[in-house]
C-alpha positions as CSV (number, residue, x, y, z in Angstrom):
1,X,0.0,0.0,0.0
2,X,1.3,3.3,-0.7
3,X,2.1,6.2,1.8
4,X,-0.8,8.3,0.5
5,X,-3.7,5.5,0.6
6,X,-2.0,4.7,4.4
7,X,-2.8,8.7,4.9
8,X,-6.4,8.6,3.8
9,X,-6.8,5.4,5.4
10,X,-5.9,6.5,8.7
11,X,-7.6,10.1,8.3
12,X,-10.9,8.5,7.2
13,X,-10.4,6.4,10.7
14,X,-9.9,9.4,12.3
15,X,-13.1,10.9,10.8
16,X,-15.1,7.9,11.8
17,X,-13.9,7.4,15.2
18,X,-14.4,10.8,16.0
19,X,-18.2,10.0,15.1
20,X,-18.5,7.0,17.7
21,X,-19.4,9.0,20.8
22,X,-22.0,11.0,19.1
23,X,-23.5,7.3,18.1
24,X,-23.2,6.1,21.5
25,X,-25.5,9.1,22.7
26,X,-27.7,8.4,20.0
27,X,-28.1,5.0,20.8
28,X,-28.4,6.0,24.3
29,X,-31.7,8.5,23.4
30,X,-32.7,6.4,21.4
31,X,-33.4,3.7,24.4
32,X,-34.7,6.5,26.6
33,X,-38.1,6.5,24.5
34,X,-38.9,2.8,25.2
35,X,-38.5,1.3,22.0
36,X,-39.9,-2.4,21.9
37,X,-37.8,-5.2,23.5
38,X,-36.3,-6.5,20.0
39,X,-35.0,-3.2,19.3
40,X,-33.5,-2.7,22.6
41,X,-31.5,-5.9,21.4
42,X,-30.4,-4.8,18.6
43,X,-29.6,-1.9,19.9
44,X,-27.0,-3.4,22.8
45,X,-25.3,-5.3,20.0
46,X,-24.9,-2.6,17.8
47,X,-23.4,-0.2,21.1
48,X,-21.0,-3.2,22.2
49,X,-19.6,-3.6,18.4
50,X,-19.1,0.2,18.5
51,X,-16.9,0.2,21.7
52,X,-14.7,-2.3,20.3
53,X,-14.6,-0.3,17.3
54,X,-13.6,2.9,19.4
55,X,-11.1,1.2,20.7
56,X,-9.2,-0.3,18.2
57,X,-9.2,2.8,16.2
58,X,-8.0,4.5,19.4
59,X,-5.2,1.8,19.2
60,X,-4.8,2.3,15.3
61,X,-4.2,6.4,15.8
62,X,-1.8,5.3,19.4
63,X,0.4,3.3,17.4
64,X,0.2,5.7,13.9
65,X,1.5,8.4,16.5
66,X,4.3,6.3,17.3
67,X,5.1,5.7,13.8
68,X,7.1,9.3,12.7
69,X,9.3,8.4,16.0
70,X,10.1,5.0,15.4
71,X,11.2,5.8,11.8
72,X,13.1,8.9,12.8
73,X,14.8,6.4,14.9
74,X,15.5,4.1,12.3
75,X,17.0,6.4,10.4
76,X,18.8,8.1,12.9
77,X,20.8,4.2,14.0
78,X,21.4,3.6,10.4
């Protein structure tokens, strides 16, 4: 993959991560109007699948952080 793509992968993370709380809350009205039981259900799966999804792009954008420094290391030991 080139550097570029790796960019607009990583800022397109970024975009969407930085959407996941406002979901959350969303999901969180949403269950304060008593929706029926099935929807209630769906609605715990969907907000557990978005935590992990928070935070492995919370991982993703620790260890892209990391990334300049490691390589200005490399190159500083060659």
């Amino acid at each position: 993959m080139s550097v570029p793509q790796e960019k607009q992968m990583i800022r397109l993370i970024d975009e969407i991560r930085a959407l996941l709380p406002d979901l959350l809350l969303t999901l969180g009205a949403i269950e304060r109007l008593n929706p029926p039981s099935d929807l209630l259900a769906r609605i715990e799966g969907h907000r557990t699948k978005l935590k992990a999804i928070c935070d492995k792009a919370r991982q993703l954008e620790e260890a892209t952080d990391c990334m300049p420094a490691a390589e200005k290391g490399r190159q500083q030991r060659a």
